[in-house]
N, C-alpha and C positions, 0 to 999 in steps of 0.2 A: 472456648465456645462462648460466644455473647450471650448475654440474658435479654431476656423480652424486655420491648421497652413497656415501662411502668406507664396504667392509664393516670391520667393528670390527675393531680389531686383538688378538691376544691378549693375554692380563696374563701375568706373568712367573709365575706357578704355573700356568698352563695352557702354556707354554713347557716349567717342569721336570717337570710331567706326562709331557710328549712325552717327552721328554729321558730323564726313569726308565724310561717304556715303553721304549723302545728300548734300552735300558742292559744286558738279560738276554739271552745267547746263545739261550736257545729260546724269546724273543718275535721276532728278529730272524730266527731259523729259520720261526718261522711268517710272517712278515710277507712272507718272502723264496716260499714256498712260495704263501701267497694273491696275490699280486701273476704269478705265473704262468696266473692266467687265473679259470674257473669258483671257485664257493667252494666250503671244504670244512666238513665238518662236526669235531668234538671226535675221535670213534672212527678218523677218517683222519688226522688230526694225528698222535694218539695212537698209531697204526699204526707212523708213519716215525720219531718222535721218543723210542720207548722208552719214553715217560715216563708214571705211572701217568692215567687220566681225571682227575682232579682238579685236580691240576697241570697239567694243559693247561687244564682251564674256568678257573682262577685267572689261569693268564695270559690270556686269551683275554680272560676281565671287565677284566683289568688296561688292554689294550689297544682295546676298547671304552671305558670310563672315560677312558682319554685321548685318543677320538675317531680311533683308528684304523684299526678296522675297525668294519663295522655288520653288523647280526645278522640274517637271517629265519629263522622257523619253518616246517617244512613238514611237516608232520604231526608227528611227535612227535621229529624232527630240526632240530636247528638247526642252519643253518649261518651260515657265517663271511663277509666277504670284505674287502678294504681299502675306508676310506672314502677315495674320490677327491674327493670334496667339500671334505673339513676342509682347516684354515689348515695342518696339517702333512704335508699327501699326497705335495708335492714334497722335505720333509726325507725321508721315508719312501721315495722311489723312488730317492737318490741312498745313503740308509745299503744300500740292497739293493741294489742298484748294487756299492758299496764290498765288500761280503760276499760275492758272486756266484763268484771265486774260492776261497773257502775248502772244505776237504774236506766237511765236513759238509754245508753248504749245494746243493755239486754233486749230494751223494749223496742229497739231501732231493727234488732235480729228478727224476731219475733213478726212486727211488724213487714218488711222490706220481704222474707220468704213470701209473704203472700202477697203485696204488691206487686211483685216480679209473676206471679199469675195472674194478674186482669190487665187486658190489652192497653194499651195505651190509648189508644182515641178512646176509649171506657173510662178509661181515668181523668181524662182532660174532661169529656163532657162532664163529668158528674164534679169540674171544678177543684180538682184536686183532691174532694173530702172522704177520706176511706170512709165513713161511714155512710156515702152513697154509694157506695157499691160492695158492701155487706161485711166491711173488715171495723171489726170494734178494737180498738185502743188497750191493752192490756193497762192493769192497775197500778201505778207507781209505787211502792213501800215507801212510807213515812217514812223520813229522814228522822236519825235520831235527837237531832235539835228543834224535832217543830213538835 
């Protein structure tokens, strides 16, 4: 009886692909964030992570590019979510795993449950800033070197 043919293995640049992906604290923010359920779109990333739209689609392509999330459009919004298919879905659920404690990360959970309740044109208008539209920032814990 023949065995099933074996899916291709990856070549060692689609390996340090993965590897770079995962290498940037707010690819590893968002990866930690889409792995909690629904996907989100660029302006809800951009909500919890401070960081200008641009800098989040950069990472976002960045992360796509190395097959780690995949994208749909739905009207004139795309969103994001983790590719559970690709050869790296299990390195990817063990790095978010690993980072689940960290302050930011908690405060990314925290935060993003309730950005994923205010509509998005609600979001956009008020400019990305949760706290126009009534969601306050939880408290970072002192780091024990400061």
């Amino acid at each position: 009886m023949a065995r099933p043919p074996r899916a291709p293995r990856p070549s060692v640049r689609q390996v340090v692909g993965v590897a770079k992906a995962l290498g940037h604290p707010a690819r590893l923010r968002m990866l930690a964030m889409l792995a909690r359920g629904a996907p989100l779109c660029v302006c809800q990333m951009t909500s919890v992570l401070e960081l200008a739209p641009s800098t989040v689609s950069g990472h976002l392509n960045e992360l796509r590019r190395s097959g780690l999330v995949s994208e749909e459009k739905a009207g004139k919004v795309v969103y994001y979510r983790l590719d559970e298919r690709g050869e790296a879905a299990d390195a990817v659920r063990r790095m978010v795993a690993l980072a689940a404690s960290d302050d930011h990360v908690r405060q990314d959970r925290i935060l993003i449950r309730q950005v994923r309740r205010v509509p998005i044109p609600t979001l956009t208008r008020a400019g990305l800033k949760l706290e126009r539209v009534g969601i306050k920032r939880p408290r970072l814990r002192a780091s024990a070197g400061a």
